[in-house]
Biopython code that builds the backbone (N, CA, C, O; Angstrom):
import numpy as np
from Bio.PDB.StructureBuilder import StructureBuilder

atoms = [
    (1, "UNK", "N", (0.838, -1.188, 0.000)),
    (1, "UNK", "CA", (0.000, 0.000, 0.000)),
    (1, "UNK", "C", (0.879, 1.246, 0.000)),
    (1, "UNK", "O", (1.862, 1.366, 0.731)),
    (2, "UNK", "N", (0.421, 2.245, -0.946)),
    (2, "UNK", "CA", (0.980, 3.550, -0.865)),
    (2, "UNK", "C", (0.887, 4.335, 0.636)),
    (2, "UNK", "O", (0.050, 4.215, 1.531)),
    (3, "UNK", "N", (2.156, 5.232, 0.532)),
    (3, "UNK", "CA", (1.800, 5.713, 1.530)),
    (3, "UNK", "C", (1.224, 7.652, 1.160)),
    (3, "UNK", "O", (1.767, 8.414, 0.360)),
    (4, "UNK", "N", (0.230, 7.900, 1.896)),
    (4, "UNK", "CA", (-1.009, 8.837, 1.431)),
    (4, "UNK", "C", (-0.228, 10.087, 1.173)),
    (4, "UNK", "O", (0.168, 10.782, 2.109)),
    (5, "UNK", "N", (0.034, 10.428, -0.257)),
    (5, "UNK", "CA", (0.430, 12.029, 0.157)),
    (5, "UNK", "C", (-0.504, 13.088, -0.090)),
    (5, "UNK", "O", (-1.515, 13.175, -0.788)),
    (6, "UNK", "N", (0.205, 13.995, 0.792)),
    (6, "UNK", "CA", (-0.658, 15.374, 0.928)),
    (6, "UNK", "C", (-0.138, 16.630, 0.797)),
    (6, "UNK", "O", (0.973, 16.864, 1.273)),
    (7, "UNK", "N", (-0.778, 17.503, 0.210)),
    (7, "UNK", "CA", (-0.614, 18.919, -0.134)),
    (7, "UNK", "C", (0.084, 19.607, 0.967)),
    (7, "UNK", "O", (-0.422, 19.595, 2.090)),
    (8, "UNK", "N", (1.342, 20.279, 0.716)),
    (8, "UNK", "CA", (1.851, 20.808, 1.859)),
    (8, "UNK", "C", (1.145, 21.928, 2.289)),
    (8, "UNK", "O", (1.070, 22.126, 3.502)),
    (9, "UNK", "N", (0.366, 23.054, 1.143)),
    (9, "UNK", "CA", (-0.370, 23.807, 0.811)),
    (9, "UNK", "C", (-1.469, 23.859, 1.937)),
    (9, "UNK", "O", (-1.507, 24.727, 2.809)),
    (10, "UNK", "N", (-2.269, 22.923, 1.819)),
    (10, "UNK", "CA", (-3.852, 22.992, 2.207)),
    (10, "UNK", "C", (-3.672, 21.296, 2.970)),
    (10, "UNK", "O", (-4.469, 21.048, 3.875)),
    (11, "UNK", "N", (-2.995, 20.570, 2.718)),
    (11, "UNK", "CA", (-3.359, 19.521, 3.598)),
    (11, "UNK", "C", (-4.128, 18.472, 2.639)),
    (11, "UNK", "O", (-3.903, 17.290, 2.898)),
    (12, "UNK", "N", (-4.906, 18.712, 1.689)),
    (12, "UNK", "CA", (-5.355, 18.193, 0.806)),
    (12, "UNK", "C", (-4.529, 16.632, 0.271)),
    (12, "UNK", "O", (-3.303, 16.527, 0.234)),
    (13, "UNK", "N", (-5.724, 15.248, -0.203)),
    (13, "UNK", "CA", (-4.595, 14.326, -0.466)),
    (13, "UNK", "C", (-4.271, 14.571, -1.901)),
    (13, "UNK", "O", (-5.078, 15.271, -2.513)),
    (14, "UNK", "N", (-3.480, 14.227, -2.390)),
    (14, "UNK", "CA", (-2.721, 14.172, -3.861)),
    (14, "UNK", "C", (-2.720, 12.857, -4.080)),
    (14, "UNK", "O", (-2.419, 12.094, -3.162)),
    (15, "UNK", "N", (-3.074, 12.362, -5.398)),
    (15, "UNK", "CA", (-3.131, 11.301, -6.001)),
    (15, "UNK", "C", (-1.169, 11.014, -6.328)),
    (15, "UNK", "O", (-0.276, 11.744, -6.758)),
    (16, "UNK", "N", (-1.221, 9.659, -5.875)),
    (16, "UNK", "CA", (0.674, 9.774, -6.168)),
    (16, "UNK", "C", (1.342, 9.364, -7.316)),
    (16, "UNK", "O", (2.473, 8.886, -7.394)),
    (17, "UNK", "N", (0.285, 9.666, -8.480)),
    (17, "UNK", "CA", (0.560, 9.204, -10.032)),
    (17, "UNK", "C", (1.781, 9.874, -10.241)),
    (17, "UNK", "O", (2.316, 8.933, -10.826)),
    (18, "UNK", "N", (2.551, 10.644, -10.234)),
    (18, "UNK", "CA", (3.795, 11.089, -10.651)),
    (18, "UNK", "C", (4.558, 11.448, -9.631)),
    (18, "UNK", "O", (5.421, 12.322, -9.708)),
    (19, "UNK", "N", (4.288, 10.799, -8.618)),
    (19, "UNK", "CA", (5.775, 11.647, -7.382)),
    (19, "UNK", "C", (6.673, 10.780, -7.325)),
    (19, "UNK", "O", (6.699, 9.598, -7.667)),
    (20, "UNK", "N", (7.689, 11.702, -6.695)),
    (20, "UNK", "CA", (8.836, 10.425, -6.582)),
    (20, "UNK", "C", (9.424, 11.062, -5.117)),
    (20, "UNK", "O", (9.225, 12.204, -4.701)),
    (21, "UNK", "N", (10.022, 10.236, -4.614)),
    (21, "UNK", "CA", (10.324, 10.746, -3.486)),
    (21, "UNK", "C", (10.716, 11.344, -2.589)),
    (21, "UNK", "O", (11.848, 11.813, -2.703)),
    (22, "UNK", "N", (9.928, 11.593, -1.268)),
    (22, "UNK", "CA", (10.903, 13.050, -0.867)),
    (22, "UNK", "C", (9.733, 14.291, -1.477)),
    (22, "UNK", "O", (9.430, 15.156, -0.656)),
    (23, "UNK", "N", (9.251, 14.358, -2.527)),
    (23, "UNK", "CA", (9.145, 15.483, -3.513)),
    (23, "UNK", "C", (8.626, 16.653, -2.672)),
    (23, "UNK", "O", (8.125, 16.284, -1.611)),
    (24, "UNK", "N", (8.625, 17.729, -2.846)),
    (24, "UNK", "CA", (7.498, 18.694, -2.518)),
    (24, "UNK", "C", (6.495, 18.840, -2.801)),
    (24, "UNK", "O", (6.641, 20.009, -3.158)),
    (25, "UNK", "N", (5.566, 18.665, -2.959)),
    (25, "UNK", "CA", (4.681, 18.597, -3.792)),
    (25, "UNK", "C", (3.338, 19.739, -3.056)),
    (25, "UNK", "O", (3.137, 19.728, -1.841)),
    (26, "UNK", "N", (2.399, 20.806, -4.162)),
    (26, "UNK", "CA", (1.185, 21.155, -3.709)),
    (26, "UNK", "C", (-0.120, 20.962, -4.829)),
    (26, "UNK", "O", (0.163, 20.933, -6.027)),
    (27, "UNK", "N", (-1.329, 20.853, -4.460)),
    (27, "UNK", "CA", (-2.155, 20.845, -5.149)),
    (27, "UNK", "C", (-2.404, 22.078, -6.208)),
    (27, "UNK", "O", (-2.065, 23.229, -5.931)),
    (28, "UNK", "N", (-3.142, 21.653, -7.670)),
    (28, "UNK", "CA", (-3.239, 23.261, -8.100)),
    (28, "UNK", "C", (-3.971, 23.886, -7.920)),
    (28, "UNK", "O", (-4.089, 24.891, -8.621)),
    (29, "UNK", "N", (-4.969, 23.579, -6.738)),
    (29, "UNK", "CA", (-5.402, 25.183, -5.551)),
    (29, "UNK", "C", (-4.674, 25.734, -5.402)),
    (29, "UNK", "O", (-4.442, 26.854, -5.856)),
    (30, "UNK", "N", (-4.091, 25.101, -4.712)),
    (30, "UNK", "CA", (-2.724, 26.260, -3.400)),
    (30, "UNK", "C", (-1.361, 26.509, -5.093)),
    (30, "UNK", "O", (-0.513, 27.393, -4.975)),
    (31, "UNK", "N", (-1.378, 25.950, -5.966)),
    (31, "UNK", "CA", (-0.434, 26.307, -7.046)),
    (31, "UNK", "C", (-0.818, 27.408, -7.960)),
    (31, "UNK", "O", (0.003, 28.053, -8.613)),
    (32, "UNK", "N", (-2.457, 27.651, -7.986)),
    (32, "UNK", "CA", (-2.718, 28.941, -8.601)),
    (32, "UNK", "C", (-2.790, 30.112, -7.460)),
    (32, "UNK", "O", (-3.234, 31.223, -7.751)),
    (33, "UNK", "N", (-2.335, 29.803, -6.165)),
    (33, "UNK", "CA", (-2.806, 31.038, -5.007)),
    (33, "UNK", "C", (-1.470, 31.173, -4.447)),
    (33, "UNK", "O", (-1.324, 31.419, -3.250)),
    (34, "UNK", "N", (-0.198, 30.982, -5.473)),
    (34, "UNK", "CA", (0.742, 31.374, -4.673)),
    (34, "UNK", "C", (0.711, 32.446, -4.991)),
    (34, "UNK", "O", (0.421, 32.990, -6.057)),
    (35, "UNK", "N", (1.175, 32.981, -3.561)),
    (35, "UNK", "CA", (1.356, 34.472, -3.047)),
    (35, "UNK", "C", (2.411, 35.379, -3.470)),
    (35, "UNK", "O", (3.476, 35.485, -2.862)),
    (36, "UNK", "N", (1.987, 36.288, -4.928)),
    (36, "UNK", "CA", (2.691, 37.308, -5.116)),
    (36, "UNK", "C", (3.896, 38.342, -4.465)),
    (36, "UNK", "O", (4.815, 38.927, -5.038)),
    (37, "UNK", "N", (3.578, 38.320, -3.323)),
    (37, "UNK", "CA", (4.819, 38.818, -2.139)),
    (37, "UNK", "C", (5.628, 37.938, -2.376)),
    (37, "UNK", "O", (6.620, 38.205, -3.054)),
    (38, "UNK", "N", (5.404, 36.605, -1.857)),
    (38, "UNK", "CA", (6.775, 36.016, -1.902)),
    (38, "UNK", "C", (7.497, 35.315, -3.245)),
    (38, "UNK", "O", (8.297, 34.379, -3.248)),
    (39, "UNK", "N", (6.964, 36.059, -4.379)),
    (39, "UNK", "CA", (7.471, 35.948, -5.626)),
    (39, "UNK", "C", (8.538, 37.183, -5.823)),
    (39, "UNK", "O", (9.600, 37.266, -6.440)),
    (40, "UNK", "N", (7.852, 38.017, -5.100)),
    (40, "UNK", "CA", (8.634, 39.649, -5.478)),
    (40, "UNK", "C", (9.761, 39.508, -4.097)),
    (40, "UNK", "O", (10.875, 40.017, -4.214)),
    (41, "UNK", "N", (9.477, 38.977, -3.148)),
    (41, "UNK", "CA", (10.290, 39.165, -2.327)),
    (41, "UNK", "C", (11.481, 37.574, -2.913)),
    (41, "UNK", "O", (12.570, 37.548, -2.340)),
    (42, "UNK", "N", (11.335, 36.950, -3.477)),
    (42, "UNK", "CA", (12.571, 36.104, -4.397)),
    (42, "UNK", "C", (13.228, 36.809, -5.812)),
    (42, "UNK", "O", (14.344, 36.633, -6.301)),
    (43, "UNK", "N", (12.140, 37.647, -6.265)),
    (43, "UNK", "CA", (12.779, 38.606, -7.215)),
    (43, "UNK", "C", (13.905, 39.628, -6.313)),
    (43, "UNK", "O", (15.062, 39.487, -6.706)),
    (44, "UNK", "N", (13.764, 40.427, -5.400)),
    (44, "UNK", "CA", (14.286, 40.933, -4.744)),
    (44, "UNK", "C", (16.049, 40.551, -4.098)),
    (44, "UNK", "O", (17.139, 41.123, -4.110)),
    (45, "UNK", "N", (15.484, 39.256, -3.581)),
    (45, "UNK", "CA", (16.369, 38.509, -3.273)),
    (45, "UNK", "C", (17.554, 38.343, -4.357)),
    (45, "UNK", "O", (18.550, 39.052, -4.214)),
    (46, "UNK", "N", (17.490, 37.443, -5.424)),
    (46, "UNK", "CA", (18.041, 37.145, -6.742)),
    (46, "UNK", "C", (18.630, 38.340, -7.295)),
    (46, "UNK", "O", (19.851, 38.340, -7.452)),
    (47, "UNK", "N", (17.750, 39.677, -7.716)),
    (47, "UNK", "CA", (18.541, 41.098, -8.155)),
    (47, "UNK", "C", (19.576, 41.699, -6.779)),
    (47, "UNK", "O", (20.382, 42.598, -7.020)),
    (48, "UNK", "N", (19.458, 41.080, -5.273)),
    (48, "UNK", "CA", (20.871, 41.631, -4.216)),
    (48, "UNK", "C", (21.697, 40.623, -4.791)),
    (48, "UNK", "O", (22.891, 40.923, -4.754)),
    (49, "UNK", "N", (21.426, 39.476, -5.334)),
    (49, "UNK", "CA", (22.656, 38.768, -5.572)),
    (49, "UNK", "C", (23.221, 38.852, -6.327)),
    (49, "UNK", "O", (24.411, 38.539, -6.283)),
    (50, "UNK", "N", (22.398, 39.502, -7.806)),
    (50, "UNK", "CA", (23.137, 39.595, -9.138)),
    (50, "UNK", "C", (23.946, 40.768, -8.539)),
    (50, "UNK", "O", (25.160, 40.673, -8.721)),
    (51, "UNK", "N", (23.493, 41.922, -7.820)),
    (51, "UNK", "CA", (24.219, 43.190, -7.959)),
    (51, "UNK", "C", (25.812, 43.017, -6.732)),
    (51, "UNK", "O", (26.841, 43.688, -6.805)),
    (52, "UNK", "N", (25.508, 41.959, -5.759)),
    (52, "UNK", "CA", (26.785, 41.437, -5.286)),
    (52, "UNK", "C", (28.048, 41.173, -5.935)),
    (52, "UNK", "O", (29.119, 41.776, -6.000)),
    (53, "UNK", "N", (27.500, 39.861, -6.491)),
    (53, "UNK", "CA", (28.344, 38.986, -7.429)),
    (53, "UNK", "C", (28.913, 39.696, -8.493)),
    (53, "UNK", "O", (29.956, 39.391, -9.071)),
    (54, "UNK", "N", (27.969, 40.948, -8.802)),
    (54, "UNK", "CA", (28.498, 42.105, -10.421)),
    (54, "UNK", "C", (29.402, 42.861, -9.837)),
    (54, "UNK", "O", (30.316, 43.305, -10.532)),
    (55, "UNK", "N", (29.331, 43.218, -8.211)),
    (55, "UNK", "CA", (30.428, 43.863, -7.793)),
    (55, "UNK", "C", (31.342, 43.315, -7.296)),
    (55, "UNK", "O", (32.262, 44.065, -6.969)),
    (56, "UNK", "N", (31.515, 41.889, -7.024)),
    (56, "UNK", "CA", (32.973, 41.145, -6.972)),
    (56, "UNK", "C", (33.341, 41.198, -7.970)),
    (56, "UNK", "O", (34.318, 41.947, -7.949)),
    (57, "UNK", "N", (33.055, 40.631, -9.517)),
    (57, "UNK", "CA", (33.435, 40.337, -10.422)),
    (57, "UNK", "C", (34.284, 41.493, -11.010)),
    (57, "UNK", "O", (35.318, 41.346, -11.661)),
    (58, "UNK", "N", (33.568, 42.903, -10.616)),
    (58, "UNK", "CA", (34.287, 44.122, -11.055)),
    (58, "UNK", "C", (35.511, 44.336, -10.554)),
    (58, "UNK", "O", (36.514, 44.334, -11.268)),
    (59, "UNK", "N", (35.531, 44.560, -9.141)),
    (59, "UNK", "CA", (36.721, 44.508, -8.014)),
    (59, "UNK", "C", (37.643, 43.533, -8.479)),
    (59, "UNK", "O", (38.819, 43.893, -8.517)),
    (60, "UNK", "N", (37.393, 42.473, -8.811)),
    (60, "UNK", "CA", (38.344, 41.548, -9.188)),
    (60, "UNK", "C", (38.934, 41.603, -10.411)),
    (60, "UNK", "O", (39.899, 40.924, -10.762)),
    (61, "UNK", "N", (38.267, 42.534, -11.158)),
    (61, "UNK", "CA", (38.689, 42.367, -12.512)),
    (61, "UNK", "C", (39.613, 43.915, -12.734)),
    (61, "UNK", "O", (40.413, 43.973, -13.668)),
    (62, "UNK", "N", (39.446, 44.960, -11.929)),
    (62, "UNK", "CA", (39.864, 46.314, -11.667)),
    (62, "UNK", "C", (40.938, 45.645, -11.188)),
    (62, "UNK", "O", (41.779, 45.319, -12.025)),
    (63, "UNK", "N", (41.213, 45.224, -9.533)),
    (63, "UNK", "CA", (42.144, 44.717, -8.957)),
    (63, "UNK", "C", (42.914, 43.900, -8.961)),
    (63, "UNK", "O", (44.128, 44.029, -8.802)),
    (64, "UNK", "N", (42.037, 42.497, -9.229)),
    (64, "UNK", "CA", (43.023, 41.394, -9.697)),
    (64, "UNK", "C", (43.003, 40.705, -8.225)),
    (64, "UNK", "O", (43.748, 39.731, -8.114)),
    (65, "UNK", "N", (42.257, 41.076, -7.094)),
    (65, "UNK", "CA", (42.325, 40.755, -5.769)),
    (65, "UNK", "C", (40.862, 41.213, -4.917)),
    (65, "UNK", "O", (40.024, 41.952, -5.433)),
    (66, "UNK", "N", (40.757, 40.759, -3.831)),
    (66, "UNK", "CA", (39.780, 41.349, -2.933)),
    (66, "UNK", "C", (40.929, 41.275, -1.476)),
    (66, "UNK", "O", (41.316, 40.317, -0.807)),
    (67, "UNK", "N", (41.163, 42.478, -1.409)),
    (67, "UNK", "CA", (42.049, 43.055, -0.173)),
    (67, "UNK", "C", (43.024, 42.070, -0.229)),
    (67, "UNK", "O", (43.680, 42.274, -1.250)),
    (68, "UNK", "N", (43.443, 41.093, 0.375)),
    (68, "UNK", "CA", (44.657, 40.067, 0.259)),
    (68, "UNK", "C", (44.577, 38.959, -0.281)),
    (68, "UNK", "O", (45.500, 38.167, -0.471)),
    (69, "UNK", "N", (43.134, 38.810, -0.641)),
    (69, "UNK", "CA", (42.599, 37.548, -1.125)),
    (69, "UNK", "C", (43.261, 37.689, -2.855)),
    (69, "UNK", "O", (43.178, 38.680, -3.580)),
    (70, "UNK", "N", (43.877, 36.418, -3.159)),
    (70, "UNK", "CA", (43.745, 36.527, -4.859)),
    (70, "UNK", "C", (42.891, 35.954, -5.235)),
    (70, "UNK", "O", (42.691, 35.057, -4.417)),
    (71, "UNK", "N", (42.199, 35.896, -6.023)),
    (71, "UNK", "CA", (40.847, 35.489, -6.305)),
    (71, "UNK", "C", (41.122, 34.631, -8.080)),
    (71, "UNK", "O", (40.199, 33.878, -8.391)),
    (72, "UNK", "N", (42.126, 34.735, -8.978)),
    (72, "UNK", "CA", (42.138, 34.395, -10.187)),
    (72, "UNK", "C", (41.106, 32.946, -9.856)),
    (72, "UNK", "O", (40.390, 32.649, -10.812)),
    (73, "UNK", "N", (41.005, 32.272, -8.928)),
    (73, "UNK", "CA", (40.654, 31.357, -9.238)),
    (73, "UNK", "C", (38.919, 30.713, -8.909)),
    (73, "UNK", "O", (38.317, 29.678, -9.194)),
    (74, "UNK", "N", (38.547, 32.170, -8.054)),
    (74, "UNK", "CA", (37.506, 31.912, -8.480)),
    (74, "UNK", "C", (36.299, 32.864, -9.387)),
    (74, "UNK", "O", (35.114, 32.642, -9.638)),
    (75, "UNK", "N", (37.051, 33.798, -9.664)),
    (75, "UNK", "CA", (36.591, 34.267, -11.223)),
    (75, "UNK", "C", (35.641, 33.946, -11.977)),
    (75, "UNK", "O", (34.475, 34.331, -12.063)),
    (76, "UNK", "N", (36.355, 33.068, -12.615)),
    (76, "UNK", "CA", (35.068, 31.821, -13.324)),
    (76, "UNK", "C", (33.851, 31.445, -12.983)),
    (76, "UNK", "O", (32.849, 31.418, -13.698)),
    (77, "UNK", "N", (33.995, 31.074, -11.561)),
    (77, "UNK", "CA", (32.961, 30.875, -11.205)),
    (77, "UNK", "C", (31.820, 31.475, -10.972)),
    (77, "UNK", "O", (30.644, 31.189, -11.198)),
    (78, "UNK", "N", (32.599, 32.734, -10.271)),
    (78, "UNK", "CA", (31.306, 33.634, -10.213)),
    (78, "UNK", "C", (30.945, 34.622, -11.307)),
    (78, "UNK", "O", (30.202, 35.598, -11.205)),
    (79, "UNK", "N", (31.823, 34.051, -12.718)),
    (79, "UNK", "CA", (30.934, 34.715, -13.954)),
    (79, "UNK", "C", (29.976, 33.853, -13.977)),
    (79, "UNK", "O", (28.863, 34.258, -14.313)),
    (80, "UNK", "N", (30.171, 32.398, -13.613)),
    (80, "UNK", "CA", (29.440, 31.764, -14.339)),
    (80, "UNK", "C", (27.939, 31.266, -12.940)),
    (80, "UNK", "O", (26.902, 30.623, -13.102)),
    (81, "UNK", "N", (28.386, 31.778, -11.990)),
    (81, "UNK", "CA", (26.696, 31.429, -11.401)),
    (81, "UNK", "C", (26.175, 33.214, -11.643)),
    (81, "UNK", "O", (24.945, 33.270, -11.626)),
    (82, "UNK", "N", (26.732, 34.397, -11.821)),
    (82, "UNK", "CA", (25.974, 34.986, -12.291)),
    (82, "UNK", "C", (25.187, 35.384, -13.956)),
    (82, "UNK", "O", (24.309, 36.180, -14.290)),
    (83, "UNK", "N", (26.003, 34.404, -14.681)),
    (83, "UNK", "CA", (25.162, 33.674, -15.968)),
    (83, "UNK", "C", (24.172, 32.985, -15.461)),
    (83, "UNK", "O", (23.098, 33.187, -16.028)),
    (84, "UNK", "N", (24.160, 32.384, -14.759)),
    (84, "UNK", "CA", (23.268, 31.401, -14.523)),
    (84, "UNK", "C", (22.023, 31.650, -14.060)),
    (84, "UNK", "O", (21.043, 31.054, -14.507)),
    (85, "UNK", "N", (21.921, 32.931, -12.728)),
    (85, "UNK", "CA", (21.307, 33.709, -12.803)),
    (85, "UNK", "C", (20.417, 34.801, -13.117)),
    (85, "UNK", "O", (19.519, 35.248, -12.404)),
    (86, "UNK", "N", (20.900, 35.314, -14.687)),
    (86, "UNK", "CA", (20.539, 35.993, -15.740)),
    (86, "UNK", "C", (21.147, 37.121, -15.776)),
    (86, "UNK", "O", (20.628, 38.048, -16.397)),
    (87, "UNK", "N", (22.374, 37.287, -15.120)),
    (87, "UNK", "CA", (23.525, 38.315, -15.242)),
    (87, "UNK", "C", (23.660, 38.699, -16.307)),
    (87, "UNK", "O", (23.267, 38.046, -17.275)),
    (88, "UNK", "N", (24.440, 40.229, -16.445)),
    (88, "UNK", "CA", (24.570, 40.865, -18.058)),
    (88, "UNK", "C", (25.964, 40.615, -18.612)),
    (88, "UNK", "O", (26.455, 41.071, -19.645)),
    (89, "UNK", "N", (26.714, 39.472, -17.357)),
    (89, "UNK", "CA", (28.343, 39.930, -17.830)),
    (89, "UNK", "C", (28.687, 38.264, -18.650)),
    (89, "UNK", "O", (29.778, 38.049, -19.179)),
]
sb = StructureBuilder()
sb.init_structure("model")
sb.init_model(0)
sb.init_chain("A")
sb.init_seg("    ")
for serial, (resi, resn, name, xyz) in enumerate(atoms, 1):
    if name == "N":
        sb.init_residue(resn, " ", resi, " ")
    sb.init_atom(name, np.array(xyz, "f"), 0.0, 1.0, " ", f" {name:<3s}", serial, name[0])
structure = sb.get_structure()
């Protein structure tokens, strides 16, 4: 026997035709009533990080360092999670 899942949302059961495990899962009640705030407040979030990461990348690329730190090596990286992000660089 399955074991019963339920909407983290509303509590509601969910049929377990496509879960796999672990999943998060909510019904599409509670999936058409997510809450606009905390969409804008993850937009929010995501644009402090792009504008972080755009100002290491600068510093590092002006300097070649962050105060004593040499950084050549992680560079890359943080071009590339702020690509990933939807960064302009």
């Amino acid at each position: 026997m399955m074991k019963q899942t339920r909407c983290y949302g509303c509590g509601k059961p969910i049929e377990p035709e496509w879960l796999t495990e672990g999943e998060f899962i909510i019904c599409d009640e509670c999936y058409s009533d997510i809450d606009k705030l905390l969409v804008e407040k993850l937009q929010e979030q995501l644009n402090t990080a792009k504008k972080y990461i755009e100002h290491v990348i600068g510093t590092i690329k002006h300097d070649g360092h962050l105060g004593t730190i040499q950084t050549d090596w992680i560079l890359p990286d943080l071009e590339k999670a702020l690509a990933a992000i939807g960064g302009d660089r």
